[in-house]
C-alpha positions in Angstrom: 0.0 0.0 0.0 1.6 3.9 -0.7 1.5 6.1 1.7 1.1 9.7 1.2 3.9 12.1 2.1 4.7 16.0 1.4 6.1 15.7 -1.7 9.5 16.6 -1.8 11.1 18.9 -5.8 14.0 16.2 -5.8 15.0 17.9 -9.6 13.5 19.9 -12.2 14.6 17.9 -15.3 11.8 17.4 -18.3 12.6 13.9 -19.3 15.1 12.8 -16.2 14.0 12.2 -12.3 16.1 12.2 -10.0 15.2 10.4 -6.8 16.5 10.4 -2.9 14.7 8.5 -1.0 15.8 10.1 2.2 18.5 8.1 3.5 21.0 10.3 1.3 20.9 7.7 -1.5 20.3 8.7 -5.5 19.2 7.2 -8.5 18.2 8.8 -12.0 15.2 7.1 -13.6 14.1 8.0 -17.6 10.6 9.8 -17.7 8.6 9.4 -20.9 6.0 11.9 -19.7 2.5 11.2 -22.1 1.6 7.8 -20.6 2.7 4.5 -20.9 6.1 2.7 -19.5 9.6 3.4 -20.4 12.8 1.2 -19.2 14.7 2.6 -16.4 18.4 1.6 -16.4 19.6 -2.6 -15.4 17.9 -3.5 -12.6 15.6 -0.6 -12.5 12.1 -2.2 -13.4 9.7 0.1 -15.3 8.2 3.7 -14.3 4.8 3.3 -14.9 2.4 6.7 -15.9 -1.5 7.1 -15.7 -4.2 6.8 -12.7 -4.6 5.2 -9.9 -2.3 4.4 -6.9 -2.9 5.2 -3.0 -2.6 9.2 -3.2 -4.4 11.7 -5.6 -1.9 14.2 -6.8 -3.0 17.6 -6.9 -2.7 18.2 -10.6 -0.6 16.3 -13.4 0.2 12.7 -13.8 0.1 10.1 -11.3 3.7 7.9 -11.2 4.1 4.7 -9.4 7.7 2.8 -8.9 8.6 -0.1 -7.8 11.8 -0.3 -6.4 14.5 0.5 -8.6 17.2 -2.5 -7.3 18.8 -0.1 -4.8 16.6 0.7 -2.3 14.8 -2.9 -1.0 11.4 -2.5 0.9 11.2 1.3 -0.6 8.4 2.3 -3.4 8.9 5.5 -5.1 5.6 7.6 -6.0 5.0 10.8 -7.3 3.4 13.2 -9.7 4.5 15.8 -12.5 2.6 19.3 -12.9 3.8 21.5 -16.5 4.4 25.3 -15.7 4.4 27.8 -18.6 2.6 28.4 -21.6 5.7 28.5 -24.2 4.8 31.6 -25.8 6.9 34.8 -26.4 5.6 38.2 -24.7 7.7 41.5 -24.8 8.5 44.0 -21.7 9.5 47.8 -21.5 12.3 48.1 -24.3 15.8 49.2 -23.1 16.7 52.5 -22.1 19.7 52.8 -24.2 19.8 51.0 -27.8 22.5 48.7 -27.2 24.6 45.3 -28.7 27.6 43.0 -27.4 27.1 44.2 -24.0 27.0 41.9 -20.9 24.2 41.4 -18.2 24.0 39.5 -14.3 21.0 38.9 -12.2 21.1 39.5 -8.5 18.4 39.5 -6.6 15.8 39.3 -9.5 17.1 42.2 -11.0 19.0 42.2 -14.8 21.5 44.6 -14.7 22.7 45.4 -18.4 25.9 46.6 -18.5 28.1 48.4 -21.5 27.8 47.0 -25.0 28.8 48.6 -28.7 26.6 51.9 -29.3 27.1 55.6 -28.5 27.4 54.7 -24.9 29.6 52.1 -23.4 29.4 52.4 -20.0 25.7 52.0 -19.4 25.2 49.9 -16.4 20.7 49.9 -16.6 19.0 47.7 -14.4 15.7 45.6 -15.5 13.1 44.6 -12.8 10.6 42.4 -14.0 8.4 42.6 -11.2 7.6 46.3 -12.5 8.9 46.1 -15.6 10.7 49.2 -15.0 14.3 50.2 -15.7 16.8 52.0 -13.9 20.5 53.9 -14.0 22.9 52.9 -11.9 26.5 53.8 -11.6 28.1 53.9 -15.0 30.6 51.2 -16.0 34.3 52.5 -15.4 36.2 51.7 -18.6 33.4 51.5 -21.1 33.5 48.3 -23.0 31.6 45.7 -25.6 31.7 42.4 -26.2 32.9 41.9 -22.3 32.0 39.0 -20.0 30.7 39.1 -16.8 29.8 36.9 -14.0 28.2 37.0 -10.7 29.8 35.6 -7.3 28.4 35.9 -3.7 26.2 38.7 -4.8 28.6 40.9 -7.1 29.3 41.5 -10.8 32.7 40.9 -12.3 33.0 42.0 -15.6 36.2 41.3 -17.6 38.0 42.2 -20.4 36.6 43.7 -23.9 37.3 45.1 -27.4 38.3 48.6 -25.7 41.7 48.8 -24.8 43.4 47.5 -22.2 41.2 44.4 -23.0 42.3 43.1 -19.2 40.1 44.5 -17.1 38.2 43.0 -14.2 35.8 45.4 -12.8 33.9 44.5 -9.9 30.2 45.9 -9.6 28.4 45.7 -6.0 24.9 46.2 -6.2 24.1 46.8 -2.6 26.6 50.0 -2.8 26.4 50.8 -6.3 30.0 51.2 -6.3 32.6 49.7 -8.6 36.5 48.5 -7.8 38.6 46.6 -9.5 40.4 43.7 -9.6 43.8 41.2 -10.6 43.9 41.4 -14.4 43.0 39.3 -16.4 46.6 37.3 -17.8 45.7 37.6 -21.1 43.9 40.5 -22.4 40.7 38.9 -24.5 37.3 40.2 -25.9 34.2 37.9 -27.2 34.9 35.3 -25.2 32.6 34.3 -22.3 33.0 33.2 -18.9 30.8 30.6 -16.4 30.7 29.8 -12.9 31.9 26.6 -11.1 32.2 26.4 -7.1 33.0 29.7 -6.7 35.3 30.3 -9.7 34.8 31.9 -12.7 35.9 30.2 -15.8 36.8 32.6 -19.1 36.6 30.3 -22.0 38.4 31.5 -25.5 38.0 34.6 -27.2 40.0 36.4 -30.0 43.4 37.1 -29.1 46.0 34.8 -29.2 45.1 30.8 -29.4 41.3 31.3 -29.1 41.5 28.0 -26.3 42.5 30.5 -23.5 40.8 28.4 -20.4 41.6 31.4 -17.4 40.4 30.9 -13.9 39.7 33.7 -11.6 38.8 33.4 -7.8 37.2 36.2 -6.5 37.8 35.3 -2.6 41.7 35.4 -3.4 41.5 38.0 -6.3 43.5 35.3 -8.0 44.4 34.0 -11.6 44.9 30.2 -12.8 45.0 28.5 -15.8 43.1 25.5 -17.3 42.9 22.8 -20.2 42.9 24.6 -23.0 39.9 24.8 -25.3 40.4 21.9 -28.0 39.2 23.8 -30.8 39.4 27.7 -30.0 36.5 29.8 -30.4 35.1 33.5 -30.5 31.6 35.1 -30.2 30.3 31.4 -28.8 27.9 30.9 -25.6 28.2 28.4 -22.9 27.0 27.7 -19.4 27.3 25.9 -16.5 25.1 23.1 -15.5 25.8 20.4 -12.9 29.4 21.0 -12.4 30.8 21.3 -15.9 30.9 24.1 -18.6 29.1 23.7 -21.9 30.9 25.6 -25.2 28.0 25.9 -27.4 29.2 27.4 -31.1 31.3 30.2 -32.3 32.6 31.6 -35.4 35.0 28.8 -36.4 33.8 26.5 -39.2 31.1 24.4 -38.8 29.6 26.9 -35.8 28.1 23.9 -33.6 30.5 22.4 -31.8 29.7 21.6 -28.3 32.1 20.9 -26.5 32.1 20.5 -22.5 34.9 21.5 -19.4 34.7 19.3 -15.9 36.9 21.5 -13.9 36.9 18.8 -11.3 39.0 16.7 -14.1 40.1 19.4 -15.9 39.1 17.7 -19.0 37.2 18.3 -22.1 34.9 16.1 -24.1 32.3 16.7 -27.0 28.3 16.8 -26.6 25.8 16.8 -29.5 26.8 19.4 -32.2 23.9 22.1 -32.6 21.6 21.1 -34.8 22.1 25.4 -36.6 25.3 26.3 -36.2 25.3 29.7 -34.9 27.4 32.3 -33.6 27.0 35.4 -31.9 23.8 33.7 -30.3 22.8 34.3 -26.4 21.7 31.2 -24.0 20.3 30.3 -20.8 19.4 27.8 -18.0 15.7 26.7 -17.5 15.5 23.2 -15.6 18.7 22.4 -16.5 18.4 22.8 -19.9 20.0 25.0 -22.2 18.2 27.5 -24.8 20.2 28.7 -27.0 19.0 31.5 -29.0 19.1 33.7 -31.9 22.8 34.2 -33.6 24.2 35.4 -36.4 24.5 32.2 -39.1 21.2 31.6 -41.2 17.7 31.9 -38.9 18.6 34.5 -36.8 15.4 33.6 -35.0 15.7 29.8 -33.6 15.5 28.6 -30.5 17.7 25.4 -29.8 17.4 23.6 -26.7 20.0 21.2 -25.1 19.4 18.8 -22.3 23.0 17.7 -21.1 21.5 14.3 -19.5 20.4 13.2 -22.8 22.8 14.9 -24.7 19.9 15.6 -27.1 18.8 18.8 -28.7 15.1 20.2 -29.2 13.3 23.1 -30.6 11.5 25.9 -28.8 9.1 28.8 -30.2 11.3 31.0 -32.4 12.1 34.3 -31.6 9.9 36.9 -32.6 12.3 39.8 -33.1 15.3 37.3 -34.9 18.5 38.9 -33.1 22.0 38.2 -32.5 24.9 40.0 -30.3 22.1 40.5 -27.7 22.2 39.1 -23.7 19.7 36.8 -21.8 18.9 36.5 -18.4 16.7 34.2 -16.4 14.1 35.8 -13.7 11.4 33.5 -11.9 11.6 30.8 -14.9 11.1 33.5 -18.0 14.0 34.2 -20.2 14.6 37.8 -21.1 16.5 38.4 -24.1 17.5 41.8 -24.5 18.6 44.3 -27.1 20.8 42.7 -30.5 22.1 44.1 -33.3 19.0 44.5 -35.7 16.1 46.6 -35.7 15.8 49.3 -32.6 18.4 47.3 -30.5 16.2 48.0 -27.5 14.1 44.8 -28.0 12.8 43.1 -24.0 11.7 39.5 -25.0 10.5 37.3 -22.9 10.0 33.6 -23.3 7.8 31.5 -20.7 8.8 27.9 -21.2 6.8 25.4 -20.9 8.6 22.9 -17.8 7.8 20.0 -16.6 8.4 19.4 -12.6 8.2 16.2 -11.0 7.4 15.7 -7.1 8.9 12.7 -5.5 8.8 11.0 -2.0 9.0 7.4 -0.8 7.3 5.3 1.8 
């Protein structure tokens, strides 16, 4: 017989569950949400999807599981609920037309910072709640195509096309004051940078090889080196999910390779290439899966989704304004892709994905 519990967000994946069944032991399990059964790894049994079972799930679909060959005497249940309705909206447009600039979140709040137009220090700040922007203190050095990155609540920006290309300046939000910081060891624009453990990871760019892999830790102010970049790359995307770095792209032939950085190993391997190869594109993290969007090769427009459990790619609803050189943030599960190259530059698009959540416990 199941027994009800308070279900417990274990992950947020849209095909892959991952279970704890509260002894601190884990197991990932295949969804094939729809109905039906799908094979769970050797050992595993079957997850089985439709009604009936001891609890009534507020909304969604009903899952049983038997146990999974790890846990004896334990049966997993649980339900899935889908958030979002997939469609494209817009917000209040930029205050300042801008492209290749940078942007952070911090406490809800997108701060857009620099970029390539008449101004390169702007440093406006987006709050979705009121869809309102505001000025805050101006970048010091104005830059473009700059990376940025946020660590225990403050924005390190680094590097750019304007000379001395080595900057790292250091934005707090709470004081609205900027400092600066170690240099960057090689000076580098269009490259971009993602956070592991604390560290922030600055991936490529032009100058020099293109496979620059440089390490900065903000609590020592510090710079390392890592495995280089197998095959270097400019005006790419990438981001972080689960522990290792994703390089998505870039404006080397071909323009989809993926290829992915475990800092723990210090080691690179190759995902899935990108079904378009782009460049110049923006991406970001919604249950740990990766849109990329827009860019500058072919449909400007697409919208290109990776899942790195699978290792597969999907589609998602294009882009209504097609864009490239813009930035992306994510606020509350809605992507916000802002300004680009074409048109008025001050585009606010906002993307509600549609997500599937599953809710697990054990009895």
């Amino acid at each position: 017989m199941i027994t009800c519990f308070s279900p417990t967000v274990i992950a947020q994946r849209q095909t892959s569950l991952y279970i704890d069944d509260g002894s601190g032991h884990f197991s990932v399990l295949q969804a094939a949400p729809g109905g039906g059964t799908v094979t769970m790894p050797t050992g595993s049994g079957t997850l089985t999807f439709g009604a009936g079972g001891g609890c009534a799930p507020p909304t969604g679909s009903l899952m049983t599981f038997g146990d999974n060959g790890l846990h004896a005497g334990y049966t997993f249940w649980g339900f899935s609920q889908t958030y979002g309705t997939n469609t494209w909206t817009t917000g209040t447009v930029t205050p300042t037309p801008q492209f290749a600039m940078t942007s952070a979140v911090v406490n809800g709040k997108i701060y857009v910072i620099g970029g390539s137009n008449s101004l390169q220090n702007n440093n406006n700040v987006y709050d979705p709640a009121t869809d309102s922007w505001v000025a805050r203190a101006a970048l010091p050095v104005p830059q473009y195509y700059m990376t940025s990155a946020v660590v225990n609540g403050k924005i390190y920006v680094f590097g750019g096309e304007n000379l001395p290309q080595n900057n790292t300046q250091i934005y707090n939000p709470v004081t609205n004051i900027w400092t600066t910081g170690a240099v960057m060891p090689v000076p580098q624009f269009e490259m971009t940078s993602a956070v592991v453990n604390g560290k922030i990871y600055l991936i490529g760019g032009v100058a020099g090889t293109q496979k620059q892999n440089q390490i900065y830790d903000p609590a020592t102010d510090t710079w390392s080196t890592g495995a280089a970049l197998p095959i270097g790359q400019f005006d790419f995307t990438c981001q972080a999910v689960d522990g290792k770095i994703y390089v998505i792209g870039g404006s080397h032939p071909g323009f989809n390779q993926v290829q992915i950085y475990n800092p723990s190993t210090d080691t690179w391997s190759v995902g899935a290439p990108l079904p378009v190869g782009q460049h110049g594109m923006t991406s970001a993290i919604v249950a740990g899966k990766i849109y990329v969007i827009g860019g500058f090769n072919g449909a400007n427009n697409n919208v290109q989704i990776y899942d790195p459990l699978t290792n597969l790619w999907t589609t998602g609803p294009v882009l209504p304004v097609a864009q490239y050189g813009m930035t992306s943030e994510v606020v509350n599960g809605n992507i916000y892709v802002i300004g680009g190259f074409f048109g008025s530059q001050n585009d606010n698009q906002i993307l509600n994905p549609s997500v599937t959540i599953y809710y697990f416990t054990a009895n």
